[in-house]
N, C-alpha and C positions, 0 to 999 in steps of 0.2 A: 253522842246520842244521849238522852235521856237515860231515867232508871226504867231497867228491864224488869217486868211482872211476870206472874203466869198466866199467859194467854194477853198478855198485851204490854203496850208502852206508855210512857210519856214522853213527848217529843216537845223540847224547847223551841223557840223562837228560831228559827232557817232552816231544824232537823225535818228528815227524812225518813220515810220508811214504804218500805218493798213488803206485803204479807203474802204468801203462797198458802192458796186455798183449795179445796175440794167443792163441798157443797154448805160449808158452815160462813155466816157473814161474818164482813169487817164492820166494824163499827166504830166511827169516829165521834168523839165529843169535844165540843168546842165550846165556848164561853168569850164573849168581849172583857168582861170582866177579870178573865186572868190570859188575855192573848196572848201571854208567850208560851202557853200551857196550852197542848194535846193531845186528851189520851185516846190509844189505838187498842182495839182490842181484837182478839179470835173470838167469835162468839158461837160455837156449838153449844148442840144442845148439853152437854156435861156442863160445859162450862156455865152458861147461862143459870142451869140450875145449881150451879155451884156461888152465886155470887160472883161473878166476873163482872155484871151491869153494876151494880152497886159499888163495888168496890170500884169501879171508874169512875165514879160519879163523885164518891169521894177522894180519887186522889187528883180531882179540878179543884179542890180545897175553896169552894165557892161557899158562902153561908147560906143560912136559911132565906132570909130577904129577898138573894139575887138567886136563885134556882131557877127561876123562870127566864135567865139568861142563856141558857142552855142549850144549845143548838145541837141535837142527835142524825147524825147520817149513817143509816143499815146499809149497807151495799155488796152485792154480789151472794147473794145465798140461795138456797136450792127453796123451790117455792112450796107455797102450803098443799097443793093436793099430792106431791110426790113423797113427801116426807112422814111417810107412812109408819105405826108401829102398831100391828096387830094384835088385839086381847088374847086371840088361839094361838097365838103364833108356838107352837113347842118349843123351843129353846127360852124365848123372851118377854113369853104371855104373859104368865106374870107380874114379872118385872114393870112391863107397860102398862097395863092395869092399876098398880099402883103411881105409876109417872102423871096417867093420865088422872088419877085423882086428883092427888097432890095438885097439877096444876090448875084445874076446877076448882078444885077449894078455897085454894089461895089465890087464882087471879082471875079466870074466868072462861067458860067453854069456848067462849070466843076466840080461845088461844088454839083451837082447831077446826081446821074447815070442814072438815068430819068426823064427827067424834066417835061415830061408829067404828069408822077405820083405824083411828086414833094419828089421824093424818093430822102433825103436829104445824103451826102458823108458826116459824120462831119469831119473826119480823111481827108479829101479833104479842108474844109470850115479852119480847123485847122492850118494844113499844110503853107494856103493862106494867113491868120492873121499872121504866122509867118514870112512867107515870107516880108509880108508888112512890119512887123517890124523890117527886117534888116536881118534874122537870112535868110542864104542860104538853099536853097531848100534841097540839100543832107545833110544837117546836122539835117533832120525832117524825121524820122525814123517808120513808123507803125507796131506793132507786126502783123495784118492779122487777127486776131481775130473775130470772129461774135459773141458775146455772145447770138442772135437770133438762128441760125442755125448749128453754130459747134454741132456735134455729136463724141460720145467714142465710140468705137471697137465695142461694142453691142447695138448701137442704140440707147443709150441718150441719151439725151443732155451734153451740156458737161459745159455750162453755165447755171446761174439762167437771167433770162428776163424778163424783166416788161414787154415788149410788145407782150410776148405767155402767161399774167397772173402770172407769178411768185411772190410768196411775199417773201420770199426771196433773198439775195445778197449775190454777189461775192464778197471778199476777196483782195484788191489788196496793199501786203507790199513793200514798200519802205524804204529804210535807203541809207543816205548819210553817208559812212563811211571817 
């Protein structure tokens, strides 16, 4: 396999990978321009706000030019109205309060479906990081997923969630062939 990062990989040319997830997407970036190269990442919200997108972006070692080669797929994460962080909240009010600046300031309310709730978009916040770094809006692709709320034919669930209790995780395989 590839070089192992925090919070993601780089998978050569036949490698594979298996991520086990709760409610945070995977995020796969791909490039024609360097196909034997892709990177895999964890993308919560720490991480996201930690540079994890960027820093993927840069180890496709793609130049300025070719950015617009960039193919981004989010898949599997917990959706925008369920990913809640309350201003009152006592423990983390806070905490969110400045989260939810910071992200306003620097990318845009859009990266919440309710900004009142402080009900966070990551596949929005994601999206915008990429954007920033060059790669075109329509080349950032979301599967729709709720791993919160999606339900099967008979009512349920259809994902494991950290945030309805689940200790269990999803399954998410990747291989760059």
């Amino acid at each position: 396999m590839g070089d192992v990062d925090t919070d993601g990989t780089t998978l050569r040319e036949g490698d594979s990978i298996a991520m086990a997830t709760g409610d945070c997407p995977t995020v796969v970036f791909w490039t024609p321009e360097r196909s034997n190269r892709t990177v895999v990442v964890h993308a919560g919200r720490k991480s996201v706000l930690s540079g994890v997108i960027y820093n993927a972006v840069r180890k496709l070692g793609c130049s300025k030019k070719t950015m617009h080669l960039i193919n981004v797929y989010i898949v599997l994460g917990i959706g925008p109205k369920h990913f809640d962080h309350p201003m009152n909240h006592p423990e983390y009010g806070e905490a969110n309060v400045r989260m939810i600046d910071k992200i306003c300031r620097t990318y845009s309310d859009r990266c919440f479906s309710d900004l009142k709730k402080g009900c966070l978009d990551l596949s929005e916040l994601i999206a915008s990081q990429c954007t920033r770094a060059g790669i075109p809006r329509d080349n950032v692709v979301h599967d729709g997923r709720d791993t919160f709320s999606d339900r099967l034919p008979d009512g349920s669930y259809a994902w494991y969630s950290n945030r309805r209790g689940d200790r269990s995780r999803n399954l998410v395989f990747v291989q760059n062939r």
